[in-house]
TORKOL-4160 file (C-alpha; in steps of 0.2 Angstrom, whole numbers, padded with zeros to 4 digits, m for minus):
186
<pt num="1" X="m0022" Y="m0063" Z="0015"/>
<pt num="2" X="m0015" Y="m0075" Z="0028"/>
<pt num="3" X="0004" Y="m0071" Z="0032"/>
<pt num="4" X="0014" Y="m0086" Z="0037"/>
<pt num="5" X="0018" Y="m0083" Z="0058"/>
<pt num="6" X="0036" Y="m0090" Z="0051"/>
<pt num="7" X="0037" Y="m0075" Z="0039"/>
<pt num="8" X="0034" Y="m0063" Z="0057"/>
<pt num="9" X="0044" Y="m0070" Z="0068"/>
<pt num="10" X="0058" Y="m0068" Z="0056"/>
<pt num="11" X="0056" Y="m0050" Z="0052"/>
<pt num="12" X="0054" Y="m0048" Z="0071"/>
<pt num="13" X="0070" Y="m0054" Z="0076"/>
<pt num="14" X="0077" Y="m0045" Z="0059"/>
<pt num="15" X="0071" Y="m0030" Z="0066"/>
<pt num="16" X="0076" Y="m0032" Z="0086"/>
<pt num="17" X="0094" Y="m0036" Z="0078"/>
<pt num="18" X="0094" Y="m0022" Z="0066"/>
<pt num="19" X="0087" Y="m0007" Z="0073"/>
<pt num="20" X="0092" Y="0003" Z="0087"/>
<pt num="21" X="0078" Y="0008" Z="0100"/>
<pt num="22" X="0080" Y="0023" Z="0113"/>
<pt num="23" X="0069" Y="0010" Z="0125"/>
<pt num="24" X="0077" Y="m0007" Z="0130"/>
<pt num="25" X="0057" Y="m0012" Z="0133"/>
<pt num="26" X="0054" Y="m0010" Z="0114"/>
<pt num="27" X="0067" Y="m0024" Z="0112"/>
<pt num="28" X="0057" Y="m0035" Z="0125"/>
<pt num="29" X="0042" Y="m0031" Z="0118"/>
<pt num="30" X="0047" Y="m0038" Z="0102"/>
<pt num="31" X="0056" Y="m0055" Z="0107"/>
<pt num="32" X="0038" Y="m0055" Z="0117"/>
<pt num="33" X="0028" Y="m0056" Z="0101"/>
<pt num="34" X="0042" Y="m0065" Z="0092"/>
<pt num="35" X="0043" Y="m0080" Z="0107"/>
<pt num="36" X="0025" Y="m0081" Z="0107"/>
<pt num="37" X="0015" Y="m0090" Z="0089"/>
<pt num="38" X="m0003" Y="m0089" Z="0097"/>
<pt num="39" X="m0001" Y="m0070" Z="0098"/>
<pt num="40" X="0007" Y="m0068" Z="0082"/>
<pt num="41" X="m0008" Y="m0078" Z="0073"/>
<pt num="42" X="m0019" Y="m0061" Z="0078"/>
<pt num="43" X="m0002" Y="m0047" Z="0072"/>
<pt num="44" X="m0007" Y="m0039" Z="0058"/>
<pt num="45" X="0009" Y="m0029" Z="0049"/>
<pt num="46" X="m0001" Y="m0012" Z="0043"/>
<pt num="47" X="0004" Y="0007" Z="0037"/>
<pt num="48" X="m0008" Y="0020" Z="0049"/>
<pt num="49" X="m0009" Y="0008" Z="0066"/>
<pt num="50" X="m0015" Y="0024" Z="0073"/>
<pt num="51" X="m0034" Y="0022" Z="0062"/>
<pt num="52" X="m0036" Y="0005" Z="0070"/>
<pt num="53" X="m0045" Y="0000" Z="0085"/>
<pt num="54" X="m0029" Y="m0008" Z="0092"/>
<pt num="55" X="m0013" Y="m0001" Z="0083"/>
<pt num="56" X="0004" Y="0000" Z="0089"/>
<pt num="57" X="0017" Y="0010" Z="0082"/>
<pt num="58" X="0036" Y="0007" Z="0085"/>
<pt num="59" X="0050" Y="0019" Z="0079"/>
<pt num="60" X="0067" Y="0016" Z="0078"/>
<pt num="61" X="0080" Y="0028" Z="0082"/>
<pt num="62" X="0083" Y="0037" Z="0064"/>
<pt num="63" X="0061" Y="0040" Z="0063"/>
<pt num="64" X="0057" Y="0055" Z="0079"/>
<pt num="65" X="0043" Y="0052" Z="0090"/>
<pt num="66" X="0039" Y="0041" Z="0102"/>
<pt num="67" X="0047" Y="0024" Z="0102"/>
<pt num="68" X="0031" Y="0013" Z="0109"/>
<pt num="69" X="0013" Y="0021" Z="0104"/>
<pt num="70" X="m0004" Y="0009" Z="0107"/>
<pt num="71" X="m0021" Y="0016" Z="0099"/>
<pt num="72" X="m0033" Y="0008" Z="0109"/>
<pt num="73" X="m0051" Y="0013" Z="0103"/>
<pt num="74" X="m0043" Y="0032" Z="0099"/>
<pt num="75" X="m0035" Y="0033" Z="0116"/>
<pt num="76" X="m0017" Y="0032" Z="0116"/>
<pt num="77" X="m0004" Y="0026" Z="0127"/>
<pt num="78" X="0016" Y="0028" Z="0129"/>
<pt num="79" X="0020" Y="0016" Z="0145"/>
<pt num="80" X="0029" Y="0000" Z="0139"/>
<pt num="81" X="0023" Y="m0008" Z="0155"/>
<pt num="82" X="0005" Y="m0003" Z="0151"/>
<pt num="83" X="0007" Y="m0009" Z="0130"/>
<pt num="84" X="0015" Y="m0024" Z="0138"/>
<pt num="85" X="0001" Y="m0029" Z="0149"/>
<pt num="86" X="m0012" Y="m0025" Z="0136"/>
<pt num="87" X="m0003" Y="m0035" Z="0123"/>
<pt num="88" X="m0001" Y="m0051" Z="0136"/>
<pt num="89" X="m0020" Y="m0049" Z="0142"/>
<pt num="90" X="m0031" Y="m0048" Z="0126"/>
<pt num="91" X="m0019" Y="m0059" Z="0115"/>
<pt num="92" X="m0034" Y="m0065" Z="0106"/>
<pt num="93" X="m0040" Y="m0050" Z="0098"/>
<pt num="94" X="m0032" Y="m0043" Z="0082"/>
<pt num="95" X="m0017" Y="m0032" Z="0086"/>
<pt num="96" X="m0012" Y="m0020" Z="0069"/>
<pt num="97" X="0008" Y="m0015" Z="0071"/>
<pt num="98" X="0017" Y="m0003" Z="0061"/>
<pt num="99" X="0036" Y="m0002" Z="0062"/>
<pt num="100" X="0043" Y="0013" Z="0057"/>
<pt num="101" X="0062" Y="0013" Z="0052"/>
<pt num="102" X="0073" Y="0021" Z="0040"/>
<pt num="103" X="0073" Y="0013" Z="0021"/>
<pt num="104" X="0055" Y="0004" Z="0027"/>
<pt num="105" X="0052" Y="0001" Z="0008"/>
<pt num="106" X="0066" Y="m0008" Z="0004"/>
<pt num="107" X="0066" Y="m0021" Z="0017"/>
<pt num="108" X="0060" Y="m0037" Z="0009"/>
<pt num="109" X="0054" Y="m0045" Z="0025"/>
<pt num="110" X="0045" Y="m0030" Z="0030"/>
<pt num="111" X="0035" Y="m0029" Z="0015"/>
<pt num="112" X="0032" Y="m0046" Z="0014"/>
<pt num="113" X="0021" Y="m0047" Z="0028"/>
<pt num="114" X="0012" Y="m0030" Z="0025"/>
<pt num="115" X="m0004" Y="m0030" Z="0024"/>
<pt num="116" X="m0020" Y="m0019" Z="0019"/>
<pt num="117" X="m0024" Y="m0009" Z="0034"/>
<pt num="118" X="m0044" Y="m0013" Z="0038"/>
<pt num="119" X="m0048" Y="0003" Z="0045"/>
<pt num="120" X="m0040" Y="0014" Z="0033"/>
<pt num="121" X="m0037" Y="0006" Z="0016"/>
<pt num="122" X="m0021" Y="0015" Z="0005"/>
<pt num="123" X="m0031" Y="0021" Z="m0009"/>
<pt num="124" X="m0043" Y="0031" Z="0000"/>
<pt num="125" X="m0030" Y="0044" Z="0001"/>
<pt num="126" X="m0020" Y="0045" Z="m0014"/>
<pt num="127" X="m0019" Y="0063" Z="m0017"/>
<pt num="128" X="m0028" Y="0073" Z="m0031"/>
<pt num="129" X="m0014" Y="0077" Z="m0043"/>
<pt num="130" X="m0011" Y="0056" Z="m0044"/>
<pt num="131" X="m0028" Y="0054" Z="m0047"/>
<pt num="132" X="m0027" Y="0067" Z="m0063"/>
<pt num="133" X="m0009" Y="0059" Z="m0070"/>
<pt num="134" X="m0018" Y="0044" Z="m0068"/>
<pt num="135" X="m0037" Y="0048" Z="m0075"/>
<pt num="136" X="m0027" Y="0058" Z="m0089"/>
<pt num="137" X="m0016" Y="0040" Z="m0091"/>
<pt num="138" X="m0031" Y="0029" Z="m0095"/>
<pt num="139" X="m0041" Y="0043" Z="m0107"/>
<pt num="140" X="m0024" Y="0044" Z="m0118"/>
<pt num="141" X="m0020" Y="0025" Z="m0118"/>
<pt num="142" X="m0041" Y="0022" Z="m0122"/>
<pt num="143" X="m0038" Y="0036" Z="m0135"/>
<pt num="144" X="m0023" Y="0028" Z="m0141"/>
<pt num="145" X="m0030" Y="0008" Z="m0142"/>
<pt num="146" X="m0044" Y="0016" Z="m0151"/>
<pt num="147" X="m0033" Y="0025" Z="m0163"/>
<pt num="148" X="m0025" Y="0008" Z="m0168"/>
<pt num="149" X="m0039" Y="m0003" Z="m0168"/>
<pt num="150" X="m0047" Y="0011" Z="m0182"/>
<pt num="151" X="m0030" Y="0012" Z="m0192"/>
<pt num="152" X="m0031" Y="m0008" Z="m0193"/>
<pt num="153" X="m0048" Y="m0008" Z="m0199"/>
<pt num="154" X="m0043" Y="0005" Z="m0212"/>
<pt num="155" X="m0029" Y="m0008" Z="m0215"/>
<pt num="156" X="m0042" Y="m0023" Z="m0219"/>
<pt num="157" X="m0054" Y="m0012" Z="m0227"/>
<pt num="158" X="m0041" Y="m0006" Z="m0242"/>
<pt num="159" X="m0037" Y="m0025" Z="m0245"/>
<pt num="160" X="m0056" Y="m0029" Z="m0245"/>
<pt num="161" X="m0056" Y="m0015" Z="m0259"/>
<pt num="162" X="m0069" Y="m0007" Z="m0249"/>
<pt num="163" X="m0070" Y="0010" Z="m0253"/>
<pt num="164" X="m0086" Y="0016" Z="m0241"/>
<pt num="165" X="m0079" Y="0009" Z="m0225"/>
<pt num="166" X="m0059" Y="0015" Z="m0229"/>
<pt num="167" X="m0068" Y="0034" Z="m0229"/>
<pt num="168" X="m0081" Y="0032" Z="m0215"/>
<pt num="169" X="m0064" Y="0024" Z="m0204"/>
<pt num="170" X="m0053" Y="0038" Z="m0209"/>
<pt num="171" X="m0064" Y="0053" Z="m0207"/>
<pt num="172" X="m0067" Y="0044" Z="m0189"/>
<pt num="173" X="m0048" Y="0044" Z="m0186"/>
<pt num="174" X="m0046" Y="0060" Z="m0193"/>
<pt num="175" X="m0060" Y="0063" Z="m0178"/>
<pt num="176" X="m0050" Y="0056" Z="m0166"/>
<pt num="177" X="m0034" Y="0066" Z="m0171"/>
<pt num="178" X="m0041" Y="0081" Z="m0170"/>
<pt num="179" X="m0050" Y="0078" Z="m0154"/>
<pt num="180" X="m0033" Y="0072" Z="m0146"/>
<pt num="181" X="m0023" Y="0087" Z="m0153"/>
<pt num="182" X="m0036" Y="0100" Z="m0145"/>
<pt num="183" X="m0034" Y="0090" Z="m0127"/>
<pt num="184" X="m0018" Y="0091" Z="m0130"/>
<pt num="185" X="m0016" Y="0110" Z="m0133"/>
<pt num="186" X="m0026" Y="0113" Z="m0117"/>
């Protein structure tokens, strides 16, 4: 997914006059990326910059921690002088930010130009007990469509006057029933 530099460049000037910074070189920074379209062609807005190759984090004031933090292949650096320089030198190659702030997910132009982190994709932690609620979702839902498409075959079979099918169809929903009451009572 290609996000329009447009779309970065405003959230990046949305976020330098928004948030406050406990570093005036996180501000600079910004404008930097902001001012200059040939790097922000290689930005990529991502959750988890720490997993990537080249990640920087920035924190506002009302998230703790460090301000400035560049992952550079698992090493990590602090200095703004030293992220500056890194960011200015190797502007062709990919550089993943993620921008932590209060209410992150109910800022429109942040999300907008969110993307899937490469090097560590969302679903691949999603934590056990979702994965039940959502297993346990389908089977009812599968069970359920099941249950209807029978009763509507039951439906045609009793104005086809055909007595066979109408008890194969309803011992088989009865089947059903029975095997979704017992899940049920586990």
């Amino acid at each position: 997914m290609i996000i329009d530099v447009k779309e970065k460049k405003n959230f990046l000037n949305w976020f330098v006059t928004h948030a406050s910074f406990s570093r005036r070189e996180v501000c600079w920074i910004l404008n930097y990326l902001a001012n200059h379209e040939a790097i922000l062609n290689n930005v990529h807005f991502v959750e988890n910059a720490d997993a990537t190759n080249r990640g920087l984090q920035i924190r506002d004031l009302t998230v703790q921690g460090e301000p400035l933090k560049l992952f550079l292949q698992g090493k990590t650096f602090e200095d703004s002088d030293q992220i500056f320089h890194e960011i200015r030198l190797n502007w062709k190659e990919p550089l993943y930010i993620e921008c932590l702030f209060e209410n992150t997910w109910d800022s429109s132009s942040y999300l907008a130009i969110l993307e899937d982190n490469p090097f560590m994709k969302w679903n691949e932690n999603i934590d056990a007990d979702v994965l039940e609620s959502i297993n346990q979702f389908l089977v009812t839902e599968e069970q359920r469509a099941q249950i209807k498409q029978l009763y509507e075959e039951i439906d045609q079979a009793l104005e086809m006057g055909d007595e066979e099918t109408f008890l194969r169809l309803s011992e088989a929903v009865n089947k059903k029933l029975q095997h979704k009451g017992q899940k049920t009572a586990e």
